[in-house]
C-alpha positions, 0 to 999 in steps of 0.5 A, spaced: 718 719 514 719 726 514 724 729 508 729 735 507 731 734 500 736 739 497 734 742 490 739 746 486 741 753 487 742 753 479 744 748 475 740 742 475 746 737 475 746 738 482 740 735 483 742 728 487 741 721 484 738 720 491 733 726 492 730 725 485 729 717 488 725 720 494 722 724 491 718 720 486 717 715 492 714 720 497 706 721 498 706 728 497 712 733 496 711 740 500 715 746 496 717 753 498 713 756 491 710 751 487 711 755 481 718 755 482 718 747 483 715 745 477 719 746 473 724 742 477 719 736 477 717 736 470 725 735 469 726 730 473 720 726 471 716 727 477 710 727 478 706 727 485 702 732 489 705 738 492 702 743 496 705 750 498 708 750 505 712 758 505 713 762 511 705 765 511 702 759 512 707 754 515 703 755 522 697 753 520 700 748 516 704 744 521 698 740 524 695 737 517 703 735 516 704 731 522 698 729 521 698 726 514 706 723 517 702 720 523 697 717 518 704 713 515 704 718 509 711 719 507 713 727 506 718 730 502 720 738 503 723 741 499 726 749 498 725 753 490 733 753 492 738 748 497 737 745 504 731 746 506 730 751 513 737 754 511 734 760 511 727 758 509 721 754 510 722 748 515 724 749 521 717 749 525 716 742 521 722 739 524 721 741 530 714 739 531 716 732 527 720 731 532 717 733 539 711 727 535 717 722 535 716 722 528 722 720 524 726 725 520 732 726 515 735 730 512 739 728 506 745 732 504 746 737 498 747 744 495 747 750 500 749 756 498 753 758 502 758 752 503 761 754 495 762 761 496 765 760 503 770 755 501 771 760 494 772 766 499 780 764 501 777 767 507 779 762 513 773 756 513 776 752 519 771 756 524 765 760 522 759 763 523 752 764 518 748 770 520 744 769 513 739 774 512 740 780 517 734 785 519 731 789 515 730 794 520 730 793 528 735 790 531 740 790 525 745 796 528 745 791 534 747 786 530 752 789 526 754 792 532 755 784 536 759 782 529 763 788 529 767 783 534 766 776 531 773 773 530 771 767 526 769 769 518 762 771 517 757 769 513 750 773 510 745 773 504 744 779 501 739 781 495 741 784 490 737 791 492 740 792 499 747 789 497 751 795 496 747 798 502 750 792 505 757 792 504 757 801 506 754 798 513 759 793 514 765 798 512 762 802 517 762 797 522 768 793 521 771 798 517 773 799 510 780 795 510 776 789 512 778 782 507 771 780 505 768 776 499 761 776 495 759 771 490 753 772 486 749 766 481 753 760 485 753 754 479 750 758 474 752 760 468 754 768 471 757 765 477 762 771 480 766 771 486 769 778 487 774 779 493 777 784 496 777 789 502 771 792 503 772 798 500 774 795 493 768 791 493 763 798 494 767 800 487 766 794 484 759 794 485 758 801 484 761 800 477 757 793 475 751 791 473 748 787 481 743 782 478 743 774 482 742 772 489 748 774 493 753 771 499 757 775 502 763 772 506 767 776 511 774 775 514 772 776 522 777 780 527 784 780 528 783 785 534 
C-alpha cells in the first residue's frame, strides 16, 4: 500500500490520530525534506526510516518505489507541508502506483488552500487552483486565460514575488477586482487581508511580507 498522509501546515495539533497510526506502522516513509520532517516524527514518537523523495529526484526514485510496494512493503509519502502532490511531490508516484495495479490512499487532512479559500468571503461553491504560476514562460498567457475565469481563483505565492504578484493580477483583472491573501495559515501570525486589488498592493507596501502565502481571487462578473 501506498500512503498520501497530510502533515500540518503550521500547528501540529493538526496532525490526525490516523496519520500518526500509519505512520508508525509503515516499512518506510518518503518525505519532501527529510530535515524539515524530523522534527515532526520526533514529535510525534515516530521512528522509522525515511528517505527524501523532492522533485530533483522523484524520476529516478519512482522504480525502486514500486519496487519496494510490489515487494509488499508498505510506504507512506508525505510533504514538509499539507497533502501530499498538491503542488508537490507525489504525483508521478501515484500515477505510476496505479498503472502497477498497486493500492493507494490517500487520507484527508490540512491543505493549505481550503482554510484561506473559505476565510476569503469570496464565493466557494465553484473554484479553481491554479497553485504556483510560471515563473517566466507561459505566465502572461496564463494571466491572459484567467482574466476571463468566472469562478474564484486560487494561487500560492512566495513571499518575494507576492507584491509583483498582486500588480500583474491588477494589471490583468483589474485593480478594483475583490480578492483575499492569507499568509501563516494555523500559526501564531495567521492573516487574511481582503480587499480590492488595489488595497491589498497598499497593505502589503506597508507591512512587513514574511510566510507562505495563498492568494484568492473573486472570478469575473463579465
Amino acid at each position: 500500500m501506498l500512503y498520501l498522509v497530510p502533515t500540518p501546515i503550521g500547528n501540529l495539533e493538526d496532525m490526525t490520530f490516523r496519520a500518526i497510526r500509519i505512520l508508525k506502522e509503515v516499512d518506510l516513509i518518503l518525505a519532501e525534506d527529510t530535515r524539515t520532517s524530523a522534527p515532526l516524527l520526533k514529535h510525534f514518537g515516530i521512528e522509522k526510516k525515511v528517505f527524501a523523495h523532492h522533485q530533483h529526484n522523484e524520476h529516478k526514485a519512482v522504480a525502486e518505489i514500486i519496487r519496494f510496494l510490489k515487494e509488499g512493503q508498505h510506504v507512506a509519502l508525505i510533504s514538509d507541508a499539507g497533502t501530499p502532490a498538491i503542488s508537490d511531490p507525489g504525483f508521478l508516484l501515484v500515477r505510476e502506483a496505479i498503472k502497477e495495479g498497486l493500492e493507494v490512499q490517500c487520507l484527508p487532512g490540512a491543505t493549505a488552500f481550503v482554510p484561506a479559500l473559505v476565510n476569503s468571503g469570496l464565493p466557494n461553491d465553484r473554484f479553481c487552483f491554479e497553485g504556483f504560476l510560471p515563473v517566466k514562460k507561459g505566465r502572461q498567457t496564463r494571466l491572459k486565460q484567467l482574466a476571463e475565469e468566472k469562478r474564484t481563483m486560487i494561487f500560492y505565492e512566495s513571499p518575494h514575488r507576492i507584491l509583483k504578484t498582486i500588480a500583474e493580477f491588477a494589471v490583468y483583472f483589474g485593480e478594483e477586482r475583490e480578492a483575499s491573501i492569507s499568509r501563516e495559515l494555523s500559526k501564531l501570525y495567521e492573516e487574511t487581508v481582503r480587499g480590492t486589488l488595489a488595497t491589498l498592493k497598499l497593505h502589503f507596501e506597508q507591512h512587513p511580507i514574511k510566510g507562505e502565502f495563498v492568494f484568492c481571487v473573486a472570478g469575473s462578473e463579465l
